[in-house]
C-alpha positions as CSV (number, residue, x, y, z in Angstrom):
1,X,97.6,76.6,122.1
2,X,97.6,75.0,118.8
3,X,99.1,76.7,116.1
4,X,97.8,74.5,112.8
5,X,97.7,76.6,110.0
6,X,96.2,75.5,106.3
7,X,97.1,78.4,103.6
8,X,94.8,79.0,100.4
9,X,96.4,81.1,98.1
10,X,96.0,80.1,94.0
11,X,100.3,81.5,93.5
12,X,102.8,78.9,94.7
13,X,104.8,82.1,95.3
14,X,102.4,83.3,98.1
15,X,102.2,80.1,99.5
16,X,105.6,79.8,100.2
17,X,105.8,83.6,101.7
18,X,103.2,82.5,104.1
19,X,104.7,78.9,104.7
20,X,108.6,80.7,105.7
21,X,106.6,83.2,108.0
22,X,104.5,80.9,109.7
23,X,106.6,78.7,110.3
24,X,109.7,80.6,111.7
25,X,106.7,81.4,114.3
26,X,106.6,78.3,115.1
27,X,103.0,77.5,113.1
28,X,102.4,73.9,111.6
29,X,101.3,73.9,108.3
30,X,98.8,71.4,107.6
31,X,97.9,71.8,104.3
32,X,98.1,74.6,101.2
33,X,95.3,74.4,98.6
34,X,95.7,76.3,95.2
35,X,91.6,76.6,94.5
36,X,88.3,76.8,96.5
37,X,87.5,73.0,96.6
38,X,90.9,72.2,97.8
39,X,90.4,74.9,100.3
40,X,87.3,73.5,101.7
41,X,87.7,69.9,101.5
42,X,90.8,70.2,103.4
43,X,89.1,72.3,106.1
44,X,87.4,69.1,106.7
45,X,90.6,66.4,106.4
46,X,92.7,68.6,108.5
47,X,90.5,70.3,110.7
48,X,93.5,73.6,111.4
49,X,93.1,76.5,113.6
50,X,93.9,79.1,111.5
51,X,93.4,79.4,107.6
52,X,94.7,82.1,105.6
53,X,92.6,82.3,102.6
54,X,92.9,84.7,99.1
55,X,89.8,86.0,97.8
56,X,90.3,85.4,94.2
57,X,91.0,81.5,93.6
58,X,90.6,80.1,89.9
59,X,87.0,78.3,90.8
60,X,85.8,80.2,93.9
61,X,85.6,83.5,95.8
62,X,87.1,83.5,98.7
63,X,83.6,84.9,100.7
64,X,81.9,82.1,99.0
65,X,84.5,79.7,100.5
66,X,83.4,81.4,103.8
67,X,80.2,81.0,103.1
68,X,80.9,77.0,102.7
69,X,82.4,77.3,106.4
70,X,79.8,78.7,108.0
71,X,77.6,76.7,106.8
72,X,79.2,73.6,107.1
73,X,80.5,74.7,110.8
74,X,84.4,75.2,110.1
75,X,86.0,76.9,113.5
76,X,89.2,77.4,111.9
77,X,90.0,81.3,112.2
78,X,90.1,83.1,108.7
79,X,92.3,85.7,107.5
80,X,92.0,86.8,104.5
81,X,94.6,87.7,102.3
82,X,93.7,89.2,98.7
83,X,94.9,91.8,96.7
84,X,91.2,93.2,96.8
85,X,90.8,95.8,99.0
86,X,87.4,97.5,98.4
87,X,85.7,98.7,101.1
88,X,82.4,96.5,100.4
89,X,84.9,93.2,99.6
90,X,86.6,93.8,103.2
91,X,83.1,94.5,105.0
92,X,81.8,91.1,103.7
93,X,84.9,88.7,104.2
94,X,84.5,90.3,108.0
95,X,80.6,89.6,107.9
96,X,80.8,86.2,106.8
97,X,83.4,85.5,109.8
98,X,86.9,86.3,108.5
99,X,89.0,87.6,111.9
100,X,91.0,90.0,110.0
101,X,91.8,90.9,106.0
102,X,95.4,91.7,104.8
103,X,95.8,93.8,101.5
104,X,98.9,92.2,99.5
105,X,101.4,93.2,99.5
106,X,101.7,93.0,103.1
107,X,104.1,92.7,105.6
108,X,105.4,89.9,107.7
109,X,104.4,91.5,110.7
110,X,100.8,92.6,109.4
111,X,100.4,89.1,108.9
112,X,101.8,87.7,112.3
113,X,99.7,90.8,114.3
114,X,96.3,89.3,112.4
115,X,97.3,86.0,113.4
116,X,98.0,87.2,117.1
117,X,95.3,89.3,117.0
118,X,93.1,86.1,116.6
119,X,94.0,84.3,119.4
């Protein structure tokens, strides 16, 4: 199973949470993109299985950038990973196709288990 992970997150700080994490689980990190058009232009270059993806990026919402996916037939699995946690936020990241949404701060192993949890 491949394990190629690109992570959108707009802090640097995040990125590297998720990077250490990841990758002491034996992930490949293909990419990190800091705003919505990296985010979806490297979906595309880098075609990963698994893409962890804020909500709240300088130029984009993250359920737009879902949107884009859909739309555009991106396979990757999506967590999301925002510090937005209403009820009607969560309900549309998992309508639009998001396998699983973590509340930061989370946990290492909350974010391993989505990952697991997605196959």
């Amino acid at each position: 199973m491949s394990k190629r992970v690109l992570i959108v997150d707009d802090s640097l700080y995040m990125r590297t949470v998720i990077r250490d994490v990841l990758e002491a689980e034996g992930f490949t990190i293909v990419a990190e993109a800091s705003n919505g058009e990296e985010a979806i232009d490297f979906a595309f270059e880098y075609e990963p299985d698994y893409i962890t993806l804020d909500n709240i990026l300088p130029d984009m919402i993250g359920t737009d950038i879902l949107k884009v996916f859909k739309e555009e037939g991106i396979n990757a699995k999506v967590i999301m990973i925002s510090a937005v946690g209403q009820d009607s936020v969560v309900n549309t990241g998992m309508k639009l196709g998001a396998i699983d949404y973590i509340i930061k701060p989370f946990t290492n192993k909350q974010l391993l288990e989505a990952l697991r949890k997605a196959g």
